[in-house]
C-alpha positions as CSV (number, residue, x, y, z in Angstrom):
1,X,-9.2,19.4,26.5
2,X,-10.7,16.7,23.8
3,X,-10.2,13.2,23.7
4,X,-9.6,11.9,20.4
5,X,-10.6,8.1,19.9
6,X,-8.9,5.4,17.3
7,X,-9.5,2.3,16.0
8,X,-6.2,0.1,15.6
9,X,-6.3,-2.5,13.1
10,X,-3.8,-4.6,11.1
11,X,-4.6,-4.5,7.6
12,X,-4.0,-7.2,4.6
13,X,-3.8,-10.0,6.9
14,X,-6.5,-12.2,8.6
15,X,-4.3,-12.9,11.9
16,X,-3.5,-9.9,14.9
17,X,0.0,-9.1,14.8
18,X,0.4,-9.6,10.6
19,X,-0.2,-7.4,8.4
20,X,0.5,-3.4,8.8
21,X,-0.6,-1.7,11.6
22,X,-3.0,1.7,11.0
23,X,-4.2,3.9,13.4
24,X,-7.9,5.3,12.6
25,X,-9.7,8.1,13.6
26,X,-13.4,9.6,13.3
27,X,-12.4,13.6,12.7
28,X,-15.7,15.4,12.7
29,X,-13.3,18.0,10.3
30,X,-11.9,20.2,12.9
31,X,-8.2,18.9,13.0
32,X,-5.9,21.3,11.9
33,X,-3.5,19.8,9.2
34,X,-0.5,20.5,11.6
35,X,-2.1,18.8,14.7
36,X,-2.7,15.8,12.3
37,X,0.6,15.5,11.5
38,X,1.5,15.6,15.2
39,X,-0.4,12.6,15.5
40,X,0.9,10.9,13.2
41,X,4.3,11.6,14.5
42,X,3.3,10.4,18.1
43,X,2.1,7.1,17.3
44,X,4.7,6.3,15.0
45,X,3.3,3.9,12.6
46,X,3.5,3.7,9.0
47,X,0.3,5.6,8.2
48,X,-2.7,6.9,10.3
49,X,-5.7,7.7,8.5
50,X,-8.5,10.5,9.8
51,X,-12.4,9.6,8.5
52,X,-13.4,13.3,8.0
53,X,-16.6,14.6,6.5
54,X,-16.6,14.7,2.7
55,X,-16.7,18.2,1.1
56,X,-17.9,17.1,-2.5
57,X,-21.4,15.5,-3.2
58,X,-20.0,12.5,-4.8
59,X,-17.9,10.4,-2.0
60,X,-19.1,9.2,1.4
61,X,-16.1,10.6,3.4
62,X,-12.9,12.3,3.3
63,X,-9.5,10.3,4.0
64,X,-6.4,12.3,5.3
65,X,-3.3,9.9,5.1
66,X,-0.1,10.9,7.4
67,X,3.1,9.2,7.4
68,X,5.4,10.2,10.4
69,X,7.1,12.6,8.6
70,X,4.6,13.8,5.4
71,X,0.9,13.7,4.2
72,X,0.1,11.4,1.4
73,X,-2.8,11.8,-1.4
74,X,-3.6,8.0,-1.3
75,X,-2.1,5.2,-0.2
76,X,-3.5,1.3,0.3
77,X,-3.6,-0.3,3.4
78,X,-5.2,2.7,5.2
79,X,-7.9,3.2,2.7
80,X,-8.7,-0.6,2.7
81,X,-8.3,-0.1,6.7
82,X,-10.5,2.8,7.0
83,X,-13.2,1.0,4.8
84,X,-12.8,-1.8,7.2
85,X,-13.8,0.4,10.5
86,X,-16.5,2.2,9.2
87,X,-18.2,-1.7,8.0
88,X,-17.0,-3.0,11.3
89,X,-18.3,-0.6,13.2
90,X,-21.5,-0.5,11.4
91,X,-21.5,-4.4,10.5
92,X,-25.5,-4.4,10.7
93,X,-26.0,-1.3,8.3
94,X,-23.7,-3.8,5.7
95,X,-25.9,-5.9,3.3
96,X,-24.6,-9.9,2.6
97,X,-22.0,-9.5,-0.4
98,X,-20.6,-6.5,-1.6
99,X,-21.2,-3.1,-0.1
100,X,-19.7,-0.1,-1.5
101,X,-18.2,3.5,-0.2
102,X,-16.2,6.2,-1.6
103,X,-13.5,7.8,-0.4
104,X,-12.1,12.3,-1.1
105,X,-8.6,11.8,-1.4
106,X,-5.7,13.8,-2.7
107,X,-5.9,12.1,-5.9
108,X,-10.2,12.1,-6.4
109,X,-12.8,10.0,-5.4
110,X,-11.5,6.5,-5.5
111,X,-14.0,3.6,-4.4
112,X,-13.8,0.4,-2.2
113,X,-15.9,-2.6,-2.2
114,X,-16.3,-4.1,1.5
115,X,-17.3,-7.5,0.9
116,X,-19.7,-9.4,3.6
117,X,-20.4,-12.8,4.4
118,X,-21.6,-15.1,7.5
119,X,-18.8,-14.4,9.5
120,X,-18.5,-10.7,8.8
121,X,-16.2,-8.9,6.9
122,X,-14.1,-11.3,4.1
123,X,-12.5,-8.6,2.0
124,X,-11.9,-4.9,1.2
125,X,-11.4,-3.9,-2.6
126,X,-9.8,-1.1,-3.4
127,X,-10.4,0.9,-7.1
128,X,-6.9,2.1,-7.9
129,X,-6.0,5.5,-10.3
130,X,-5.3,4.1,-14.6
131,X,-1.4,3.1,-14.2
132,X,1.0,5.5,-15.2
133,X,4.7,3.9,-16.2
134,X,7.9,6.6,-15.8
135,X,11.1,6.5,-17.0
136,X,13.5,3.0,-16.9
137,X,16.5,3.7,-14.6
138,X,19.7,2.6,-16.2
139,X,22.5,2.1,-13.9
140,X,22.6,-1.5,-12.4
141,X,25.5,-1.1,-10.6
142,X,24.0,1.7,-8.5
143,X,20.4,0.1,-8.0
144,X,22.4,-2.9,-6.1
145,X,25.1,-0.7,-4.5
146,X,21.5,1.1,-3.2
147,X,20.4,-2.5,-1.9
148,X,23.8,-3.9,-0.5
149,X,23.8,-6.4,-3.5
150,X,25.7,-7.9,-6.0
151,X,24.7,-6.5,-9.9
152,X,24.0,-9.7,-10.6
153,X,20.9,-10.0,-7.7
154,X,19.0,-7.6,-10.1
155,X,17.0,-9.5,-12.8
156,X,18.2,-8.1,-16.4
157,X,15.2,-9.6,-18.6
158,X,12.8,-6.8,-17.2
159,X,13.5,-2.8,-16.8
160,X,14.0,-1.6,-13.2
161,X,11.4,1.0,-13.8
162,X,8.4,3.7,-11.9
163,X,4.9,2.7,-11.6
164,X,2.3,5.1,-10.2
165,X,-1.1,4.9,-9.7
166,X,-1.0,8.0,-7.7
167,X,2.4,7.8,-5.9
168,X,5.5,6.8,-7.3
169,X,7.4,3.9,-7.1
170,X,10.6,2.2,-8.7
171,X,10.6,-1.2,-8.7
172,X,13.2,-3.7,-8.9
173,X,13.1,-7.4,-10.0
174,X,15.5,-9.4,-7.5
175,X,16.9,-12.4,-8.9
176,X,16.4,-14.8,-5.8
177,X,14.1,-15.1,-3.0
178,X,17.8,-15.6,-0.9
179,X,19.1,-12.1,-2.0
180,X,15.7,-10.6,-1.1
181,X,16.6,-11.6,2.1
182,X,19.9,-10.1,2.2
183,X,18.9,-6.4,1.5
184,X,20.1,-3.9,3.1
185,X,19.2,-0.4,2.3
186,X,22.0,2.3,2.0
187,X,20.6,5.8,3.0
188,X,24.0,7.4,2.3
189,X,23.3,6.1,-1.5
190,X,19.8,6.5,-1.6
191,X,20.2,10.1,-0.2
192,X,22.9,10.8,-3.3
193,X,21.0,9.2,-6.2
194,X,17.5,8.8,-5.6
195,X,15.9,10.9,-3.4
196,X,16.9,13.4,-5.6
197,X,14.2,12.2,-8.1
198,X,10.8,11.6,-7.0
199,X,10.6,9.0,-9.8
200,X,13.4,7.2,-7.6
201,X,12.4,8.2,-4.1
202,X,10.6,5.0,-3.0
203,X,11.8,1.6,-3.7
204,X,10.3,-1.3,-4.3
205,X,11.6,-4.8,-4.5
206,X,10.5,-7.9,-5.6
207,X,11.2,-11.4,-6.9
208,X,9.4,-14.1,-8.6
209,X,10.7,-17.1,-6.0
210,X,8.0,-17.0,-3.0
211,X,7.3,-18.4,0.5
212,X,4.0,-19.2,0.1
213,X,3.2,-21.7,-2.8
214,X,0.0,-19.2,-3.7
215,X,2.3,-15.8,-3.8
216,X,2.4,-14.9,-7.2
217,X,5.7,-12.3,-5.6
218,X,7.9,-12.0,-3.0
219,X,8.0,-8.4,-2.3
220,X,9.7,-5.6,0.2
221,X,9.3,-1.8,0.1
222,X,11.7,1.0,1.5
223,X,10.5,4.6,1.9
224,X,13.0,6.8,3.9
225,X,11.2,9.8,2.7
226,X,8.5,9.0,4.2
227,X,9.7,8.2,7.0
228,X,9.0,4.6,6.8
229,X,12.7,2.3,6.7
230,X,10.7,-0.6,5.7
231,X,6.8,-1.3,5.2
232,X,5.4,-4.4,6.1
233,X,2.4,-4.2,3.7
234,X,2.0,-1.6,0.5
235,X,-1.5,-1.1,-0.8
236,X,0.0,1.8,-3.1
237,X,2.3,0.1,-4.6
238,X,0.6,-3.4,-5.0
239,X,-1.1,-2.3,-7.8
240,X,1.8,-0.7,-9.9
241,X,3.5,-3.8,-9.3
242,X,0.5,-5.6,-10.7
243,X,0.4,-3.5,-13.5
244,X,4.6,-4.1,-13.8
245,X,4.1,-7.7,-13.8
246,X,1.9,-7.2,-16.7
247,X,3.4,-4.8,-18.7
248,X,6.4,-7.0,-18.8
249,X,5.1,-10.5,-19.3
250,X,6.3,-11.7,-15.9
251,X,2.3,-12.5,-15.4
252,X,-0.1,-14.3,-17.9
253,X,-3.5,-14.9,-18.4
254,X,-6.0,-16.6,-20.6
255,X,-8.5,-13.9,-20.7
256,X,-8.1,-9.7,-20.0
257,X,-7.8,-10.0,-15.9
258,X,-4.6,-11.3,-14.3
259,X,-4.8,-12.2,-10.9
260,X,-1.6,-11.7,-8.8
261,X,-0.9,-12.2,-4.9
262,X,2.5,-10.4,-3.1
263,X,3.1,-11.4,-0.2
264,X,5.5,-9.0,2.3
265,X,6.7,-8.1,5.4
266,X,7.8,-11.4,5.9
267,X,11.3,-10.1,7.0
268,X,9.9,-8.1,9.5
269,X,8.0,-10.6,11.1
270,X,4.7,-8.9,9.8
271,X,3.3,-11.4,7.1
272,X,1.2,-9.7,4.5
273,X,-0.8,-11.2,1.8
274,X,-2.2,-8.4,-1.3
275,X,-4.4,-9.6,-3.7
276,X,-3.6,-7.5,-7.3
277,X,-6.4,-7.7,-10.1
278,X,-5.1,-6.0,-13.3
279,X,-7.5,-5.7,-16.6
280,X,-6.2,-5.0,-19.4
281,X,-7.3,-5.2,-23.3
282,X,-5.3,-4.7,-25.5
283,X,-3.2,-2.1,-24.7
284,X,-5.5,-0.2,-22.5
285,X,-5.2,-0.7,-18.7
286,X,-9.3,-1.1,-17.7
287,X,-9.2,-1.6,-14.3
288,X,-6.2,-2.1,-11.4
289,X,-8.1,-3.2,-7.8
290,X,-5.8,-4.6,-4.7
291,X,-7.5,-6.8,-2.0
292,X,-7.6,-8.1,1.5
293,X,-8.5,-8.5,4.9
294,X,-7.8,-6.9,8.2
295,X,-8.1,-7.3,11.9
296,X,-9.0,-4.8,15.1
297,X,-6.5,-5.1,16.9
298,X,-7.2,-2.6,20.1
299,X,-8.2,1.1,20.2
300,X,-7.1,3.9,22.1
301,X,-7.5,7.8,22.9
302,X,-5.4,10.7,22.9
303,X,-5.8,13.6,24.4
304,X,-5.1,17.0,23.8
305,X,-5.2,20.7,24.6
């Protein structure tokens, strides 16, 4: 028998029961994939993230994402969380102001900034991948048949369009803040038009009318293939839509950096607040970084055969 330990924490929020909720574990490397999935499956959240040894000389530790359903090669909030336990759980070795750690993942080394003050931790950073845009889907008719709308919910003065900065997702300007709010998600339609498509597979939605007079975005995320109906807070995403809101002029900015918030998960009763840093000169896309806090929550063990 072994008794496997987690940490449970709620990441991009600074109050228990915000936030998205992420399971993490301390794998000395022995979990078989399969059994990690099995995991993953039991607990039922979002994502749970396993700290493994590295197995290059140029990151810290390995990260191995799970979904209920799939393994991911990167995704936000349990990076940011996983940076949080290991300076949480070694707060003395962390120096005042920032601290850094790199993560193996399935898309390279990516790096994260754990930010110390006073009071402990104030903020995870997370380096994101050099956006990559896809291809503009055309048919409005369908994107708010998809989303139980009305074609004219979906903003027309900006592409719906896919963003990746390592995993894919399309996003979707909503007109209102009151027909965010009114989505409903059609798996029969989803299932006949855009699972077919990894481009299409995980949808995104947002609108520029917010809750919270510093949101920049009011955003939602679906990802049935996944397994996730509805994530309360998207790390992965955040920073495509960053790099969106750029792109198409929705943000602006004196200088190179644009500095966004989303908040999410509102409708689930999950508040979630992502802080989005985009630099870009010119036309190049320097640097994408998302931002925020979390909060232990509990821990627990499993045990198995």
């Amino acid at each position: 028998m072994k008794t496997l330990h987690y940490t449970l924490v709620d990441v991009f929020t600074n109050k228990p029961f915000g936030g998205n909720q992420l399971a993490v574990f301390k794998d000395d490397g022995t979990l078989p994939t399969e059994l990690m999935q099995k995991i993953a499956r039991e607990l039922n959240l979002s994502e749970t993230v396993f700290i493994r040894p590295s197995r290059n000389n140029t990151a810290d530790k390995e990260l191995r994402i799970f979904t209920p359903q799939i393994e991911l090669p990167i995704a936000g909030h349990p990076t940011v969380g996983a940076a949080y336990v290991l300076g949480n759980e070694q707060i003395n070795s962390l120096t005042q102001g920032e601290n850094k750690v790199v993560f193996e993942t399935g898309v390279g080394d990516i790096t994260v900034q754990i930010y110390k003050d006073n009071n402990g931790i104030s903020s995870v950073e997370m380096t994101q991948k050099t956006p990559e845009f896809g291809p503009v889907y055309e048919d409005i008719e369908r994107v708010a048949e998809l989303l139980s709308l009305s074609p004219d919910d979906i903003e027309r003065n900006i592409p719906v369009q896919t963003v990746s900065t390592g995993v894919p997702f399309l996003f979707i300007p909503i007109r209102t803040l009151a027909a965010m709010e009114k989505i409903k998600l059609r798996t029969d339609i989803w299932e006949q038009s855009f699972r077919v498509d990894s481009n299409t597979e995980h949808i995104f939605t947002f609108t520029s009318e917010t809750m919270n007079e510093a949101s920049t975005v009011h955003s939602r995320m679906f990802a049935p293939a996944m397994g996730i109906a509805e994530d309360p807070a998207t790390g992965n995403a955040s920073g495509p839509l960053g790099a969106y809101l750029v792109e198409h002029s929705v943000v602006s900015s004196s200088k190179q950096t644009y500095h966004i918030r989303s908040e999410q998960g509102i409708e689930m009763g999950r508040p979630s607040f992502i802080d989005v840093t985009v630099t870009k000169r010119a036309e190049q896309y320097e640097q994408v970084k998302i931002s925020g806090n979390c909060v232990t929550i509990g821990s627990g063990q499993l045990v198995i055969e």
